[in-house]
Each structure stands twice: as C-alpha cells, then as structure tokens.
ZAGU-558191 format. One record per residue (C-alpha): residue number from 1; residue in three letters; chain; x, y, z negated. Coordinates in steps of 0.1 Angstrom, whole numbers. Layout:
 num residuo cadena     x     y     z
 NUM     ala      A     X     Y     Z
...
// end
This chain:
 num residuo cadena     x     y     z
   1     unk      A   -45  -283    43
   2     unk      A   -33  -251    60
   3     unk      A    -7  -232    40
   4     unk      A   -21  -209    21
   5     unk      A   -10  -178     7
   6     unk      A   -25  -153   -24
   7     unk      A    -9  -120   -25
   8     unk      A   -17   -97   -56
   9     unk      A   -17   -58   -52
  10     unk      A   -33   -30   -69
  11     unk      A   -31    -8   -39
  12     unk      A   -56   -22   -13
  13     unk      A   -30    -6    24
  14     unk      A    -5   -32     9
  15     unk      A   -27   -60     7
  16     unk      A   -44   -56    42
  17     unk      A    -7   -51    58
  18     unk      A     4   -84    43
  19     unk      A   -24   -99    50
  20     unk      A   -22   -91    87
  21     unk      A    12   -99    92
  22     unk      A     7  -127    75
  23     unk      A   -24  -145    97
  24     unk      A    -1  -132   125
  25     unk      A    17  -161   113
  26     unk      A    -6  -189   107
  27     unk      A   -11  -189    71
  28     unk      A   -44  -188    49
  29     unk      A   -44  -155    35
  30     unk      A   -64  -149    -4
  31     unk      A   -62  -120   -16
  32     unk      A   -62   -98   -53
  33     unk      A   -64   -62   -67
  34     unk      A   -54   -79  -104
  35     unk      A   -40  -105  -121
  36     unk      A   -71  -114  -137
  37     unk      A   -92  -115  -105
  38     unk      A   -59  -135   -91
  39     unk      A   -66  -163  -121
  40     unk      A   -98  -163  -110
  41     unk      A   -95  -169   -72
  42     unk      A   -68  -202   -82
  43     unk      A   -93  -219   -95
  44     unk      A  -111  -222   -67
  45     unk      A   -84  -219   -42
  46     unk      A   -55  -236   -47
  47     unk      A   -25  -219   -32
  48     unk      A     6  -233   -24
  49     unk      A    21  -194   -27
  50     unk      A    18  -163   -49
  51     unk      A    31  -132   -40
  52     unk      A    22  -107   -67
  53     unk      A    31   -69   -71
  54     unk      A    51   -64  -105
  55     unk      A    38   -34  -120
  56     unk      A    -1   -34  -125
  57     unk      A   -29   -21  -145
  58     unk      A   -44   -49  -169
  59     unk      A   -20   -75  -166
  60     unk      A    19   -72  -151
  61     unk      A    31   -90  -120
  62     unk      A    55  -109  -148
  63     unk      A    22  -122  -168
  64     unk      A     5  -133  -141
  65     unk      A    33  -152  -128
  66     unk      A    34  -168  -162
  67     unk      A     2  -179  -164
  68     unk      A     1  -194  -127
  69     unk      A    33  -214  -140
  70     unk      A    14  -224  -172
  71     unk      A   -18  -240  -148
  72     unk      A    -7  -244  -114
  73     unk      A    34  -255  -121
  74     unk      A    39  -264   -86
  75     unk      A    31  -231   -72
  76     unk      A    57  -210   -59
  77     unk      A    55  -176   -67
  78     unk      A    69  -144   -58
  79     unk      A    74  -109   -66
  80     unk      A    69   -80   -42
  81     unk      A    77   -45   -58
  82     unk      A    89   -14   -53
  83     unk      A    91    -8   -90
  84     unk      A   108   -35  -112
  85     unk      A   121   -38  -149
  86     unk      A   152   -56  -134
  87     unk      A   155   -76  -171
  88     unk      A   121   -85  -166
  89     unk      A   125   -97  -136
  90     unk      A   160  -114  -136
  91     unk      A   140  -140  -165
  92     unk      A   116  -146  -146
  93     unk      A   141  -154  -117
  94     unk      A   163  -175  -144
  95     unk      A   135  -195  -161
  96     unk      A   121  -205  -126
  97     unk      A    89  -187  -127
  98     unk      A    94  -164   -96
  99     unk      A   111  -181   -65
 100     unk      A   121  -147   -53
 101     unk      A   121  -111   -56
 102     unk      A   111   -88   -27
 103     unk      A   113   -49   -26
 104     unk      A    87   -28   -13
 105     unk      A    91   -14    15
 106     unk      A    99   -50    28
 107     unk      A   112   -57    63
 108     unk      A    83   -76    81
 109     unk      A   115  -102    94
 110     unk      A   129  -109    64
 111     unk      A    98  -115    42
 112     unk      A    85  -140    70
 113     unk      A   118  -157    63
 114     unk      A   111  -159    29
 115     unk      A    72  -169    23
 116     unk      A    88  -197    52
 117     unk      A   112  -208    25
 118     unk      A    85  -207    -7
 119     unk      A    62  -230    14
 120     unk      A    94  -254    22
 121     unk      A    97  -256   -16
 122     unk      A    69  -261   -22
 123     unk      A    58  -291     6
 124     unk      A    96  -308    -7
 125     unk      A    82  -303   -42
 126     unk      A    51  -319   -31
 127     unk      A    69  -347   -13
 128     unk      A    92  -354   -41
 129     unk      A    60  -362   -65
 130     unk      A    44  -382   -42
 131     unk      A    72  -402   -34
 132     unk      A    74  -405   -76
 133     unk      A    41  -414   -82
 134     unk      A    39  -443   -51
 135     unk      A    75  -457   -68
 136     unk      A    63  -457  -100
 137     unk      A    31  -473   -93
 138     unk      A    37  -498   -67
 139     unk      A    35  -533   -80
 140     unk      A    52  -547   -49
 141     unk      A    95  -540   -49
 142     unk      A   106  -507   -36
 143     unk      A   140  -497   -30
 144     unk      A   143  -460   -20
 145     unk      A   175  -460     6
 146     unk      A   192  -427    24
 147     unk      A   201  -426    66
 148     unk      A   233  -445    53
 149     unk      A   225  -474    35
 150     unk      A   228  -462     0
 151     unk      A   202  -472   -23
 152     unk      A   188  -441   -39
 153     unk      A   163  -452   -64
 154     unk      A   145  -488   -70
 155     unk      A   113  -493   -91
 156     unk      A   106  -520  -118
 157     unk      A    92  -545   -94
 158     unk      A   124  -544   -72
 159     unk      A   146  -545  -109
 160     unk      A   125  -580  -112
 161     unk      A   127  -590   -82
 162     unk      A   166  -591   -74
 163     unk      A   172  -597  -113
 164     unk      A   193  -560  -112
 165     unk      A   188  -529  -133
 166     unk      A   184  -496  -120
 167     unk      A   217  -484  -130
 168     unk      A   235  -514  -104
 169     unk      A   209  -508   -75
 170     unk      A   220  -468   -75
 171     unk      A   248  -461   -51
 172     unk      A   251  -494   -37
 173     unk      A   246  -499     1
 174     unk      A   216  -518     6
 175     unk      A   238  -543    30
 176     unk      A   255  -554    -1
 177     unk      A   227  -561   -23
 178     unk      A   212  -585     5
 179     unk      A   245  -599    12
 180     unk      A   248  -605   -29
 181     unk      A   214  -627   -27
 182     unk      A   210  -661   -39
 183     unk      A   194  -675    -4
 184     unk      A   161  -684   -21
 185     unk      A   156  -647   -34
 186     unk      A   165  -641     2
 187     unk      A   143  -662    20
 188     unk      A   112  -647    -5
 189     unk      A   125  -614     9
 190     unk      A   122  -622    48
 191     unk      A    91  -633    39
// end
C-alpha cells in the first residue's frame, strides 16, 4: 500500500497547498475541511498519517486527534497550526497522541522532513507488530537474534525446545546457546 496521508483544514488554500506538495512527493493524499468529515473518511481509508489543523469549528484539532488514537492507535498524527493552546498541545505531545507539532506558515523542507519521519514510525511500528504476532504464534522455535549474535527475544516453542526460559535466552549470543547443547538437541536442530 502506498503511504498515505489525511490532512485536516478548515481553510480549503491550505489543504490544496499541502496536498500539492505533498503528491510532489509520492504520497496518497486524503483530504478534510472537519474533524467529523476526517472520522468519516478513516473508515474507509486507512491512513498511515494525520496531519490536522488545531483550531476548528465543530470539533478541535486536539479532539480529533483523540479520537483517531481511540480507533486507529497506530496512526501517527500531527498538528499543523498557526494558532495553538500551547497546554493543549504539549498533552497531546506528552500522552503520545500527536507525533509532532508544526507551525503554520511551515517551511515546505522541513515539513517533508517530518511527514518522512511520521511514516518511519509508523512502518517500524507496523514491523514491530508483525514481528510480535509471527513470534507469538509460530508453533515451530524462534529465536529473534541482532547483527551480533545476541539473542533478542525467543518464543515458547524455542523455551521448549532448548529446555531454557525466556529470561536465560535474552542477552546471550546465540553461539553459546548452540555450543551449550546436549548433541541430540543439536542434531534435532541441524535437522
């Protein structure tokens, strides 16, 4: 799936700027004159990233970053404003809701650098979970081992398998736990 983008504005010259430097860049553009309509389009469309205006008629910037939290927790959403409640903002910054905040008028450089950064996020995010869910659901023994050896992580069919718990798999090079093998737990492992 392409990355894609929703941006939320009242004023319509915002949105069709950011939307064209935007597609300049290669990603999906969706966009919103309201939070509500915003709601709306996410059903439909998931998006990776929000980008939302903070102070609108009907429902705030800060509420409809809520809300996508509430449905879509893996989204990462921003704020693009030139008018802020800087409390309201800084808790949505602290309690994870908004990735970043952006000031209107933005430099077209340094956003680019930014959505760049939400969509990194948001694919490591993405990359974490699945790497979760195949670990934790794999009947066959996984250990999960950095570029230096080092066993990371080891689901409950590996604990079985070499007879270790979690806890004396994590931070042990992998060399060692082979090495440790009784040779018939090893030869079941070469095969």
């Amino acid at each position: 799936m392409q990355d894609r983008i929703l941006l939320v504005d009242d004023e319509s010259l915002i949105l069709k700027a950011l939307e064209r430097l935007l597609k300049r860049s290669g990603y999906q553009v969706l966009t919103a004159e309201s939070g509500a309509e915003a709601i709306k389009m996410l059903l439909d469309n998931p998006c990776q990233v929000v980008i939302s205006d903070f102070r609108m008629p009907g429902m705030t910037g800060g509420e409809l970053l809520k809300q996508i939290d509430q449905l879509y927790p893996q989204t990462v959403c921003m704020v693009l404003s030139g008018y802020t409640d800087f409390n309201a903002v800084i808790d949505l910054l602290n309690n994870g809701t908004a990735f970043r905040f952006l000031q209107k008028p933005w430099d077209d450089d340094k956003l680019l650098i930014e959505v760049k950064a939400a969509f990194d996020k948001f694919h490591a995010a993405r990359s974490l979970q699945i790497r979760n869910q195949f670990l934790i659901s794999s009947i066959e023994p996984i250990l999960e081992v950095c570029p230096e050896g080092v066993i990371t992580r080891a689901n409950a069919a590996a604990e079985r398998f070499f007879k270790l718990s979690s806890s004396e798999f994590k931070g042990k090079k992998l060399s060692s736990i082979i090495n440790d093998l009784e040779s018939t737990i090893l030869q079941n492992l070469l095969q």
